[in-house]
PQR file of N, CA, C, O and H, with PARSE charges and radii, in Angstrom:
ATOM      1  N   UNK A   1      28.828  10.182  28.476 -0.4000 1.5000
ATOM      2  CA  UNK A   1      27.765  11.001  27.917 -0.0000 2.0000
ATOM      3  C   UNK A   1      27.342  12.074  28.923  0.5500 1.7000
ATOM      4  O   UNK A   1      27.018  13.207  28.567 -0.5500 1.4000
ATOM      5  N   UNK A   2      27.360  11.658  30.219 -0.4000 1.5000
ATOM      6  CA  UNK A   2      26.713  12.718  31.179 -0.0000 2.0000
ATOM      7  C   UNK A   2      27.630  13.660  31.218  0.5500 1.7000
ATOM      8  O   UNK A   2      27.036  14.738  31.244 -0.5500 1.4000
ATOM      9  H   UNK A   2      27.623  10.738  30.509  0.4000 1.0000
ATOM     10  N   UNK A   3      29.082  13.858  31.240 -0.4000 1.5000
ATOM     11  CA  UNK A   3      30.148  14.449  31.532 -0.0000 2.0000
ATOM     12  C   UNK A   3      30.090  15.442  30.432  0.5500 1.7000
ATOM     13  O   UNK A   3      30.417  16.610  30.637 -0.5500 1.4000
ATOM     14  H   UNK A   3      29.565  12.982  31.219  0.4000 1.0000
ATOM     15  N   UNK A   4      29.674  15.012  29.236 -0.4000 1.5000
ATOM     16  CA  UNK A   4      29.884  15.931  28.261 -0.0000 2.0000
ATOM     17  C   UNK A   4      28.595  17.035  28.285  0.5500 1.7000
ATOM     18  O   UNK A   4      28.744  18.227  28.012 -0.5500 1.4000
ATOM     19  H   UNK A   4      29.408  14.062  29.069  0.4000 1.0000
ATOM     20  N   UNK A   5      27.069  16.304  28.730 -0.4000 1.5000
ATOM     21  CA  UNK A   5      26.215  17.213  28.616 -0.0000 2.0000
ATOM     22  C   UNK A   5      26.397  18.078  29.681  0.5500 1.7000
ATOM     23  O   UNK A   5      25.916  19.211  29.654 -0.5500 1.4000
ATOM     24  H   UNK A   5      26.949  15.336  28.952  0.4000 1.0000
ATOM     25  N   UNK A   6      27.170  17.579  30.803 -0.4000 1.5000
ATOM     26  CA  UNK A   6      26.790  18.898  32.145 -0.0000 2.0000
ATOM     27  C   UNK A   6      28.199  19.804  31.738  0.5500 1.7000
ATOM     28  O   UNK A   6      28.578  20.583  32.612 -0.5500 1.4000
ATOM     29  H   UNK A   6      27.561  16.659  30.825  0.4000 1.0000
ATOM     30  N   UNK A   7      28.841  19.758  30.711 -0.4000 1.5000
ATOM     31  CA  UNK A   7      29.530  20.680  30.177 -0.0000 2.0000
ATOM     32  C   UNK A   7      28.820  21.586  29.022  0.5500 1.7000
ATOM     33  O   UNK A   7      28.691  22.768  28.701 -0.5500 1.4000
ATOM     34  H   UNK A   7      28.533  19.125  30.000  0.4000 1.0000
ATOM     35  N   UNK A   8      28.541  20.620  28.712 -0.4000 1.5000
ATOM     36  CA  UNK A   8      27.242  21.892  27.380 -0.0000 2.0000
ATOM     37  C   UNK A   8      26.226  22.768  28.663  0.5500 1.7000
ATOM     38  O   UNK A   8      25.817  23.912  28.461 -0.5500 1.4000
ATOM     39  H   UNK A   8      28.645  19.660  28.973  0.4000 1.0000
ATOM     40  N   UNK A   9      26.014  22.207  29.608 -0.4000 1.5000
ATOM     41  CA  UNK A   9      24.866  22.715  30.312 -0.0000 2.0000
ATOM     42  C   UNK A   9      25.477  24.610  31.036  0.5500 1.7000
ATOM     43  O   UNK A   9      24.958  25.725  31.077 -0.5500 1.4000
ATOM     44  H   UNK A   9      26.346  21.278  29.773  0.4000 1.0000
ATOM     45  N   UNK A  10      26.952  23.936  31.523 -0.4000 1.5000
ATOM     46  CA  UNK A  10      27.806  24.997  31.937 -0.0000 2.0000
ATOM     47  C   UNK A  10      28.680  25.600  31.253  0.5500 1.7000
ATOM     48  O   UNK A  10      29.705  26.060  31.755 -0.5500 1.4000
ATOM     49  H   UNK A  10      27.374  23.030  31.491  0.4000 1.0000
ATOM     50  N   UNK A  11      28.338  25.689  29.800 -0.4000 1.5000
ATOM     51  CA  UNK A  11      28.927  26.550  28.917 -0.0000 2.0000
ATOM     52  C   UNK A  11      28.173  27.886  29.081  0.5500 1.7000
ATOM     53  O   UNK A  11      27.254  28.231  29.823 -0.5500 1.4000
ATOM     54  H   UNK A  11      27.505  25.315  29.392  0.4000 1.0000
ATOM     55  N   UNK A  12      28.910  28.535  28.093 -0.4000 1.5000
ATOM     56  CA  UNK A  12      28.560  30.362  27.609 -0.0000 2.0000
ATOM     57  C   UNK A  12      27.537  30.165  26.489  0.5500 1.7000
ATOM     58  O   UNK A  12      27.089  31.280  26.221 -0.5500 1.4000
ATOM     59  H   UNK A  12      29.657  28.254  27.490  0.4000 1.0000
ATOM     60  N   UNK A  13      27.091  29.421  25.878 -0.4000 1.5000
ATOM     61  CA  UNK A  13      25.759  28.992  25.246 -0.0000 2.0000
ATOM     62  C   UNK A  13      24.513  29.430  25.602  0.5500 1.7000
ATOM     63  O   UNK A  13      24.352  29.660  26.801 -0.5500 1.4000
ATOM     64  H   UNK A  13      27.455  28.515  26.095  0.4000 1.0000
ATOM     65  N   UNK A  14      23.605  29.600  24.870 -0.4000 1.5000
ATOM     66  CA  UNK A  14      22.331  30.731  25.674 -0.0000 2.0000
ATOM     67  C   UNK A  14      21.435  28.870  25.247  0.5500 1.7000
ATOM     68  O   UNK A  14      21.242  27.987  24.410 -0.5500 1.4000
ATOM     69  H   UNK A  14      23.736  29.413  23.897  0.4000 1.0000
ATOM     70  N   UNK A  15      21.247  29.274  26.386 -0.4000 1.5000
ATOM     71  CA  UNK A  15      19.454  27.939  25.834 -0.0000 2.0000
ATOM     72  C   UNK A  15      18.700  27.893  24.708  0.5500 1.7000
ATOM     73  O   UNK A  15      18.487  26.915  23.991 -0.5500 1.4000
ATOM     74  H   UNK A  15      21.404  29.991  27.065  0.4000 1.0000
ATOM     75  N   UNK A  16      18.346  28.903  24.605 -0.4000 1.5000
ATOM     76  CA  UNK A  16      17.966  29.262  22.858 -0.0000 2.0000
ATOM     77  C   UNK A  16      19.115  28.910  21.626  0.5500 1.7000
ATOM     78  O   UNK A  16      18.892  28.951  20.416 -0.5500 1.4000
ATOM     79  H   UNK A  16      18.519  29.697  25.188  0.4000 1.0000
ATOM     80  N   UNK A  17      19.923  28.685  22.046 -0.4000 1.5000
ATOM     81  CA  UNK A  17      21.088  28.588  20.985 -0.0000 2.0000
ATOM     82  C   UNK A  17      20.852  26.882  20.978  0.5500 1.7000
ATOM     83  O   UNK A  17      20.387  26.356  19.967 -0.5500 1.4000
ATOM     84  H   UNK A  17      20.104  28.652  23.029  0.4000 1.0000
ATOM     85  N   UNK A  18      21.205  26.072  22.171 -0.4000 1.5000
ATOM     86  CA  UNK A  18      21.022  24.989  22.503 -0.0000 2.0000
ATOM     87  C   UNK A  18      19.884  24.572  21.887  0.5500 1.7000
ATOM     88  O   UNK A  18      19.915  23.707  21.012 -0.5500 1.4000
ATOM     89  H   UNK A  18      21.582  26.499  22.992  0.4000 1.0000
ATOM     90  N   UNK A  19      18.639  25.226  22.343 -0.4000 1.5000
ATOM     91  CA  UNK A  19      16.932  24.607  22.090 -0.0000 2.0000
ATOM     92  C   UNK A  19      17.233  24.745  20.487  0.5500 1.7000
ATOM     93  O   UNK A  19      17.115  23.640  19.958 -0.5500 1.4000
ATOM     94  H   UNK A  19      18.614  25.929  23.054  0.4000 1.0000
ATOM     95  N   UNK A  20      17.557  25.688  19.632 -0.4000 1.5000
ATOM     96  CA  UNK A  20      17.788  25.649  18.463 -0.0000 2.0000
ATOM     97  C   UNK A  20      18.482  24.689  17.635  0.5500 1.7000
ATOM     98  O   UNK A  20      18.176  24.567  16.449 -0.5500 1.4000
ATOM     99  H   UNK A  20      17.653  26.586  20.062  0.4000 1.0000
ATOM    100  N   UNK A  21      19.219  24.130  18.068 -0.4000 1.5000
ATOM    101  CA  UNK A  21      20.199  23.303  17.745 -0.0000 2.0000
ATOM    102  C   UNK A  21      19.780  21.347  18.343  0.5500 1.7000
ATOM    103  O   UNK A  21      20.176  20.312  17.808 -0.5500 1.4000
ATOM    104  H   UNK A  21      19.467  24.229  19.032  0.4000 1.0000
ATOM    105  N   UNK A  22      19.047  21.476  19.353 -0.4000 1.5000
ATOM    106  CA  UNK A  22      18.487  20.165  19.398 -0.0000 2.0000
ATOM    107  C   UNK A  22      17.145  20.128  19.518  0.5500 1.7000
ATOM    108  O   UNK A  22      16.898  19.154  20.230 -0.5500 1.4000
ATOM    109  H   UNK A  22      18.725  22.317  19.788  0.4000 1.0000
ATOM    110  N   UNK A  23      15.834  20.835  19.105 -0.4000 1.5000
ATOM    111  CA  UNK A  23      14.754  20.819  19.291 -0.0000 2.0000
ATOM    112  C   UNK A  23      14.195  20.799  20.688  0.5500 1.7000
ATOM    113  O   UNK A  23      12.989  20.602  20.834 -0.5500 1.4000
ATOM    114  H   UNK A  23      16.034  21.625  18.526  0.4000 1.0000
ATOM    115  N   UNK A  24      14.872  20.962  21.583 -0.4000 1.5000
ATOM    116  CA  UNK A  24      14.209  20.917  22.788 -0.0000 2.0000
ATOM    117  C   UNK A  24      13.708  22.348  23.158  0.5500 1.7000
ATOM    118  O   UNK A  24      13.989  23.296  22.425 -0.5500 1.4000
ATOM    119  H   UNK A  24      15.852  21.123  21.464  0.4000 1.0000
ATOM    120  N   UNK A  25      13.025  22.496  24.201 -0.4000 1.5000
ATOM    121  CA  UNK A  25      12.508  24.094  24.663 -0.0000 2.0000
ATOM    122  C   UNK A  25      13.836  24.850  25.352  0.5500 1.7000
ATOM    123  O   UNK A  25      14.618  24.196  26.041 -0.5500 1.4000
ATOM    124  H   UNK A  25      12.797  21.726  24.797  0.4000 1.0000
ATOM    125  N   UNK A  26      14.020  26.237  25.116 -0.4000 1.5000
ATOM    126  CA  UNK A  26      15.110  26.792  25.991 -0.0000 2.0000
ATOM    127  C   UNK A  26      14.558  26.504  27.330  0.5500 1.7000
ATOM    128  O   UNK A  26      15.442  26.139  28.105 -0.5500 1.4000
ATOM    129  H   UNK A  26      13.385  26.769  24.555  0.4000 1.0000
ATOM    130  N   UNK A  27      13.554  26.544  27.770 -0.4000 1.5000
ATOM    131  CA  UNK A  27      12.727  26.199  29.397 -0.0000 2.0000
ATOM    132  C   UNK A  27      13.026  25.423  29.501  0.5500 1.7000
ATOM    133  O   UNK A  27      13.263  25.390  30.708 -0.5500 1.4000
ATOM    134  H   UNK A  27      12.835  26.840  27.140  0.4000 1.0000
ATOM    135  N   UNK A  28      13.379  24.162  28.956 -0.4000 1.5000
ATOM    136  CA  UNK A  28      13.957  23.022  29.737 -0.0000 2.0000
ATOM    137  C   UNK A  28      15.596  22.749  30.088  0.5500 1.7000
ATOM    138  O   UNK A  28      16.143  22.065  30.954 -0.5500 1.4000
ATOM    139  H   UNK A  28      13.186  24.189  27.975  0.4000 1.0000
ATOM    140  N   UNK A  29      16.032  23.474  29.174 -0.4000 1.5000
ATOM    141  CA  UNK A  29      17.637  23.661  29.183 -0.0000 2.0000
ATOM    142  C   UNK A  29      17.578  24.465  30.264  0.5500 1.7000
ATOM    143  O   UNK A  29      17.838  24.052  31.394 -0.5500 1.4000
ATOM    144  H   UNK A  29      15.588  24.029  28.471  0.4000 1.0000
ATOM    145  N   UNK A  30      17.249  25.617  30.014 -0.4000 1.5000
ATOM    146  CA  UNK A  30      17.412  26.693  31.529 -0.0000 2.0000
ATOM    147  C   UNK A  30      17.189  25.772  32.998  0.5500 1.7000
ATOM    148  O   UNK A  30      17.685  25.984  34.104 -0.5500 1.4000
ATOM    149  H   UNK A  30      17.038  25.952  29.096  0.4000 1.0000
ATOM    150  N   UNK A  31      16.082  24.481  32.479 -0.4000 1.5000
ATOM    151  CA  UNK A  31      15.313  24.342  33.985 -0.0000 2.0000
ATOM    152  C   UNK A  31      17.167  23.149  34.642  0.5500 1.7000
ATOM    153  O   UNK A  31      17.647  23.077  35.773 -0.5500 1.4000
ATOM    154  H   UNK A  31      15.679  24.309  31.580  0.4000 1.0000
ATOM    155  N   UNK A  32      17.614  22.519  33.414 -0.4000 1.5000
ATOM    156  CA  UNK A  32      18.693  21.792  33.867 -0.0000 2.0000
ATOM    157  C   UNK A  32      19.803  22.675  34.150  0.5500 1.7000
ATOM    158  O   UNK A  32      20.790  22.122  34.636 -0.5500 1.4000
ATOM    159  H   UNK A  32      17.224  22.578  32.495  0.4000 1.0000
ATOM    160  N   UNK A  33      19.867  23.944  33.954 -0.4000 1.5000
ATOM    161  CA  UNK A  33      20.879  24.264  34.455 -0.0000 2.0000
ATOM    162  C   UNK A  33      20.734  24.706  35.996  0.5500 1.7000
ATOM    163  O   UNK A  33      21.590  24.490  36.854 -0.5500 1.4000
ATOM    164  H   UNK A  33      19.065  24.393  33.559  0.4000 1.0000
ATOM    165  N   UNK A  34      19.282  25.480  36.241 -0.4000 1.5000
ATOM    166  CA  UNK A  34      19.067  25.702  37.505 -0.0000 2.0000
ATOM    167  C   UNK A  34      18.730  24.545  38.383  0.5500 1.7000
ATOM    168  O   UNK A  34      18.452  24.770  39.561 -0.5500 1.4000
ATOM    169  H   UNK A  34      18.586  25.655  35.544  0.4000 1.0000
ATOM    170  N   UNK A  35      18.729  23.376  37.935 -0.4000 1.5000
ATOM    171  CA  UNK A  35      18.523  22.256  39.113 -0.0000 2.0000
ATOM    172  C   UNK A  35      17.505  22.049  39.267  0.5500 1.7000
ATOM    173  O   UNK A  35      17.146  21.198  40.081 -0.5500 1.4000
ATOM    174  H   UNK A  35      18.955  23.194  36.978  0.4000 1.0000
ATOM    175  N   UNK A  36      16.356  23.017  38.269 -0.4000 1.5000
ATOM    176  CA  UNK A  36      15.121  22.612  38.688 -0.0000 2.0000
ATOM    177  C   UNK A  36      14.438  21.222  37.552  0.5500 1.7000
ATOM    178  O   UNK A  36      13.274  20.835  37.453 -0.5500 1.4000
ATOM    179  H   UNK A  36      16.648  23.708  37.608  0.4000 1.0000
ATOM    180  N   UNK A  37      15.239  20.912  37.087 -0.4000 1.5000
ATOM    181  CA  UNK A  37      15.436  19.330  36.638 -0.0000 2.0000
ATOM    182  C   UNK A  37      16.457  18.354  36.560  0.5500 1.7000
ATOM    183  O   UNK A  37      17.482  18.425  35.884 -0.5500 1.4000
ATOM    184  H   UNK A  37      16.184  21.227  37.167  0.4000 1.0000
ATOM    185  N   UNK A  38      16.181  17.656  37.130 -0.4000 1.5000
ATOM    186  CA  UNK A  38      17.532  17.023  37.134 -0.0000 2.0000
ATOM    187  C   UNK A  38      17.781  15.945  35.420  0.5500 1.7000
ATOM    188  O   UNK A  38      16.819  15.543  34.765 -0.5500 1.4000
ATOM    189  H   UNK A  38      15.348  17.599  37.679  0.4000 1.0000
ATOM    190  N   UNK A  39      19.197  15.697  35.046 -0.4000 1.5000
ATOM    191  CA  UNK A  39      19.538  15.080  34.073 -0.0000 2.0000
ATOM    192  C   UNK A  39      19.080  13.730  33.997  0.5500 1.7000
ATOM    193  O   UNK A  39      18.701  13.190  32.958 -0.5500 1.4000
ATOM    194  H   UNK A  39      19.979  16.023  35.578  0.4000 1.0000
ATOM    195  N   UNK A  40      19.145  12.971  35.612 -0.4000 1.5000
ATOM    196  CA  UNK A  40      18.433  11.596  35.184 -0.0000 2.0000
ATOM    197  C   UNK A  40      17.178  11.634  34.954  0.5500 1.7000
ATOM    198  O   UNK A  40      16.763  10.549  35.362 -0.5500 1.4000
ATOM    199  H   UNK A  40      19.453  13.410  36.456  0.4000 1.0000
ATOM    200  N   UNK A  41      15.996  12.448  34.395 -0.4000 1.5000
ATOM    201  CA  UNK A  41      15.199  12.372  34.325 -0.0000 2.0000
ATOM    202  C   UNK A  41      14.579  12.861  33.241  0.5500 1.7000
ATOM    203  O   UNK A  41      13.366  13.034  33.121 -0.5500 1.4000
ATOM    204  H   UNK A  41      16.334  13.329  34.064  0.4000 1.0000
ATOM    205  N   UNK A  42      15.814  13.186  32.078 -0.4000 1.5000
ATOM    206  CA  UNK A  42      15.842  13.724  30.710 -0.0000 2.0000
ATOM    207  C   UNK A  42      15.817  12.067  29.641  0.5500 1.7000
ATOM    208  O   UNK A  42      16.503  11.045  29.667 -0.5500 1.4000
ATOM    209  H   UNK A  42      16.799  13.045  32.175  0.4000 1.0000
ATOM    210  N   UNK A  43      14.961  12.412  29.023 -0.4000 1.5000
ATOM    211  CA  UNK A  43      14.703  11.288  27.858 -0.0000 2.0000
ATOM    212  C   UNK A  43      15.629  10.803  27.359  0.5500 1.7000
ATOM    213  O   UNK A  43      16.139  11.824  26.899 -0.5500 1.4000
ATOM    214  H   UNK A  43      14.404  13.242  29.003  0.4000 1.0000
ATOM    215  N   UNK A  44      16.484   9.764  26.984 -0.4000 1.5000
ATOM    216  CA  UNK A  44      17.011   9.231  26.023 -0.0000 2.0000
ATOM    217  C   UNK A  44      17.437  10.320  25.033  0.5500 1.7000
ATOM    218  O   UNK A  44      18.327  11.170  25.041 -0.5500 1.4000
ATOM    219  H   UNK A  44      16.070   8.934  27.358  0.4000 1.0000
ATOM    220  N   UNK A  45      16.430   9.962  24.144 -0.4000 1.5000
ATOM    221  CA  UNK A  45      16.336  11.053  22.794 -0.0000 2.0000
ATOM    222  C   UNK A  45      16.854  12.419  23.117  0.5500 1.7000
ATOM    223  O   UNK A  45      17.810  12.795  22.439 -0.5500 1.4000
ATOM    224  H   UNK A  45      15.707   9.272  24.137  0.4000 1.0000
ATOM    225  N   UNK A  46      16.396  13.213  24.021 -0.4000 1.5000
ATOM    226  CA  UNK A  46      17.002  14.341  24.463 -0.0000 2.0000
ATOM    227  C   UNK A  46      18.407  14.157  24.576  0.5500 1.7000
ATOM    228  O   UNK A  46      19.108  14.787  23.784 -0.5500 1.4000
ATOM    229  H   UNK A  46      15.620  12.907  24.572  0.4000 1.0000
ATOM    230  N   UNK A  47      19.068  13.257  25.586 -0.4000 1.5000
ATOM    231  CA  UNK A  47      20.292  13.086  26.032 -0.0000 2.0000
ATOM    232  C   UNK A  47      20.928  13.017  25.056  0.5500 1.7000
ATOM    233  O   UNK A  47      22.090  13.410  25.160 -0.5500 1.4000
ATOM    234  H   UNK A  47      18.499  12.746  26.229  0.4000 1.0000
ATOM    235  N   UNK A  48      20.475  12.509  23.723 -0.4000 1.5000
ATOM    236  CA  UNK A  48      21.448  12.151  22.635 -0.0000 2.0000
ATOM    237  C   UNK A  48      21.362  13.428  22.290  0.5500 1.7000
ATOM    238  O   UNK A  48      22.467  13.936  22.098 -0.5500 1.4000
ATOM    239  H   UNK A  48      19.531  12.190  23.638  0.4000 1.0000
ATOM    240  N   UNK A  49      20.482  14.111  22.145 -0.4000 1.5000
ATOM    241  CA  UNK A  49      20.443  15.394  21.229 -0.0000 2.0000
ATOM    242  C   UNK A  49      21.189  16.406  22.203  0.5500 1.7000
ATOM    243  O   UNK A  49      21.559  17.491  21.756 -0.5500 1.4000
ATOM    244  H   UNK A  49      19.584  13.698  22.302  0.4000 1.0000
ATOM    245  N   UNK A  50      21.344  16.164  23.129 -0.4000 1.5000
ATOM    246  CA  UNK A  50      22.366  17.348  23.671 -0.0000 2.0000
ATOM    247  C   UNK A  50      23.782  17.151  23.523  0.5500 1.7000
ATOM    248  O   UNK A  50      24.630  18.003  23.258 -0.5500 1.4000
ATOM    249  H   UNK A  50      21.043  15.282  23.492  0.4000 1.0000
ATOM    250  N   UNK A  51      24.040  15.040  23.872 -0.4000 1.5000
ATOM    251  CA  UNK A  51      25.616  14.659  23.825 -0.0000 2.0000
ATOM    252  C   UNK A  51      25.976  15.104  22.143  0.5500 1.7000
ATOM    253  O   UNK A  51      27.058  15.504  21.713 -0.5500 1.4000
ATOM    254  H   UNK A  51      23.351  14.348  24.087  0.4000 1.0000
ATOM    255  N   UNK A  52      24.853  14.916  21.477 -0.4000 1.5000
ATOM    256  CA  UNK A  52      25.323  14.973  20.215 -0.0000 2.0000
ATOM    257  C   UNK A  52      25.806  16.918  19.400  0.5500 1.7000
ATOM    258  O   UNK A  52      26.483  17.109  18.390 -0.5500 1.4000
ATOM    259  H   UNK A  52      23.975  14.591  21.827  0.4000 1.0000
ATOM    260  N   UNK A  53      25.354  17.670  20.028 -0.4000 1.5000
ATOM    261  CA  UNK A  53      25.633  18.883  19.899 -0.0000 2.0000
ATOM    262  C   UNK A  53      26.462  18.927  20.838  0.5500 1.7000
ATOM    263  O   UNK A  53      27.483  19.294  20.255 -0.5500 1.4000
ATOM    264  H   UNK A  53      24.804  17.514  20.849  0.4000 1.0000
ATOM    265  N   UNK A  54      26.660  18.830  21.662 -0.4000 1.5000
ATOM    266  CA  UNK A  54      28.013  18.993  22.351 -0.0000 2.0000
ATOM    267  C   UNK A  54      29.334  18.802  21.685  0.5500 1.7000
ATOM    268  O   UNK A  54      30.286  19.540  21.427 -0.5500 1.4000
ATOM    269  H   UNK A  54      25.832  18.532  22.135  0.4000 1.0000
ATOM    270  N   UNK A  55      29.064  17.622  21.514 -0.4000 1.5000
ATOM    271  CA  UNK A  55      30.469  16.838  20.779 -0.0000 2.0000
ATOM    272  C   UNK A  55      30.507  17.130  19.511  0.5500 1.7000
ATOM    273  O   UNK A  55      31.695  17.084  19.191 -0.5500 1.4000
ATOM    274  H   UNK A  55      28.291  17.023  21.723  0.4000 1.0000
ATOM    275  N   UNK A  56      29.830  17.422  18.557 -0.4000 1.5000
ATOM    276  CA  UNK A  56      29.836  17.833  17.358 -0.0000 2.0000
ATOM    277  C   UNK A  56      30.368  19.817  17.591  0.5500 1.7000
ATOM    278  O   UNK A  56      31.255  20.330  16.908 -0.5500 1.4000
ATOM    279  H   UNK A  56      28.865  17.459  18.816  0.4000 1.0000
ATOM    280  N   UNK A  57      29.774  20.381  18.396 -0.4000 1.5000
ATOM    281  CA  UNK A  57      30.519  21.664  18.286 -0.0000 2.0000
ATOM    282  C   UNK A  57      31.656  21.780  18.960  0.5500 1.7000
ATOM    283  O   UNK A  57      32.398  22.760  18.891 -0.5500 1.4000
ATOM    284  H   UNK A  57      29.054  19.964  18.951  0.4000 1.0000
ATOM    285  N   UNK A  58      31.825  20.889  19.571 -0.4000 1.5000
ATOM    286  CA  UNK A  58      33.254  20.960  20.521 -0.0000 2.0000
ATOM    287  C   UNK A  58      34.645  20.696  18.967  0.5500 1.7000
ATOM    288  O   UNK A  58      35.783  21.163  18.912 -0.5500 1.4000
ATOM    289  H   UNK A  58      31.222  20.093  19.628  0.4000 1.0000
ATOM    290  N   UNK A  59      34.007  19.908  18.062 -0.4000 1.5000
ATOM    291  CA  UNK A  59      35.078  19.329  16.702 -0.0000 2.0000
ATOM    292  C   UNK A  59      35.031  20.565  15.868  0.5500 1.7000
ATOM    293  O   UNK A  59      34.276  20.664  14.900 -0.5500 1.4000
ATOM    294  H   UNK A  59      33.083  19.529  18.108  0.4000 1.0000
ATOM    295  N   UNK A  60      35.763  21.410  16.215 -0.4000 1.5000
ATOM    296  CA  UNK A  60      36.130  22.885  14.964 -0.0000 2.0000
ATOM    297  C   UNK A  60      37.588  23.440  14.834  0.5500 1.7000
ATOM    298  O   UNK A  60      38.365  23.933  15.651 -0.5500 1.4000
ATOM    299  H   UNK A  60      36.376  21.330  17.001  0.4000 1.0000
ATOM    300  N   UNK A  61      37.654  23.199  13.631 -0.4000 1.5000
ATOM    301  CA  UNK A  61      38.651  23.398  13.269 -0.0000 2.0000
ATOM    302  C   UNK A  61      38.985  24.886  14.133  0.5500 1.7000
ATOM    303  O   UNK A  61      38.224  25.411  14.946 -0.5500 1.4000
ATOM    304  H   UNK A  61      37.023  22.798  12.967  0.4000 1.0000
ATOM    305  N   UNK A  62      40.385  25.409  13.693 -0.4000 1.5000
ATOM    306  CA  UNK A  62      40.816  26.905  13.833 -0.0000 2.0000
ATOM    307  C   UNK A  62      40.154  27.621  13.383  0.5500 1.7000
ATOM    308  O   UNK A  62      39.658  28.442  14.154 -0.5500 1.4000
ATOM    309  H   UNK A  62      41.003  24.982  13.032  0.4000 1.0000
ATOM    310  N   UNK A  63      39.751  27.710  11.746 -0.4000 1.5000
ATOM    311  CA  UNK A  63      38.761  28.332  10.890 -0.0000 2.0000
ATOM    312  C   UNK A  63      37.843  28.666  11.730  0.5500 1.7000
ATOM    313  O   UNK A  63      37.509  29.839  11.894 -0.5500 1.4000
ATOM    314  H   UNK A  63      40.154  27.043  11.119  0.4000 1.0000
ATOM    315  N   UNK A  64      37.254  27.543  12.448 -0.4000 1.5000
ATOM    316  CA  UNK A  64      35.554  27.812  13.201 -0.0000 2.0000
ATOM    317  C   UNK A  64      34.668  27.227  11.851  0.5500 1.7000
ATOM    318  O   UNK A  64      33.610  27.747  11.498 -0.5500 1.4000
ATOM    319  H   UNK A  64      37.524  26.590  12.315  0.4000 1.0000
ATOM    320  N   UNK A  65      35.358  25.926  11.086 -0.4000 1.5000
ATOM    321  CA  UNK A  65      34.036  24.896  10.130 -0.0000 2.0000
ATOM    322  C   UNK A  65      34.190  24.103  10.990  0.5500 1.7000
ATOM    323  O   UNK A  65      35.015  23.984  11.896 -0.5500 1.4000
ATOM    324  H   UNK A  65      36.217  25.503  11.372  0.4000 1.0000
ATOM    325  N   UNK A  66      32.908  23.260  10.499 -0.4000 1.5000
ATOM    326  CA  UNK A  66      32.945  22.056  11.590 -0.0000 2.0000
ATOM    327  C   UNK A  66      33.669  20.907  10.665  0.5500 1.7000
ATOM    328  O   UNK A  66      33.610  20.718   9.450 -0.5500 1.4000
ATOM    329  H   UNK A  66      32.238  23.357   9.763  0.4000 1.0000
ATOM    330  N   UNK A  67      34.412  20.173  11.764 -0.4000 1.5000
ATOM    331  CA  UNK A  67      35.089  19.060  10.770 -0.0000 2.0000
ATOM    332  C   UNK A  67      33.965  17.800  10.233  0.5500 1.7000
ATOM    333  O   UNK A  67      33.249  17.343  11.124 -0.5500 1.4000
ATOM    334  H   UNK A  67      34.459  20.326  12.751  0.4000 1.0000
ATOM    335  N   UNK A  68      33.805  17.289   8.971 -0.4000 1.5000
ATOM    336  CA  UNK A  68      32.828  16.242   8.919 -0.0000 2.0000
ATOM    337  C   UNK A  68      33.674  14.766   8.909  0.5500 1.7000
ATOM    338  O   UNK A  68      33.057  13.702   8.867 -0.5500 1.4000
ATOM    339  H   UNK A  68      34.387  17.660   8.248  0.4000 1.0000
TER
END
């Protein structure tokens, strides 16, 4: 799970795209990418909501649909 979010974290993804997509604030996404939070100290619930957009947009077809 961690492997996949510090890849969403160091993607081409804007925080706002992210915060949009899992309810969290872009300020807190931004703050994990600059180090000024660290990941062990991200909620549960959060963690899922980031592993879970991760891994769900990482599954696209060629088209660019998402596979269900």
């Amino acid at each position: 799970m961690r492997k996949e979010i510090e890849n969403l974290l160091a993607s081409d993804k804007t925080a706002y795209e992210i915060a949009q997509a899992t309810g969290m604030s872009p300020s807190n996404i931004t703050d994990l990418r600059v180090g000024k939070r660290k990941l062990d100290n991200v909620t549960l619930a959060n963690a899922e909501k980031l592993y879970d957009y991760q891994v769900n947009s990482s599954l696209r077809t060629e088209e660019g649909e998402a596979i269900e």
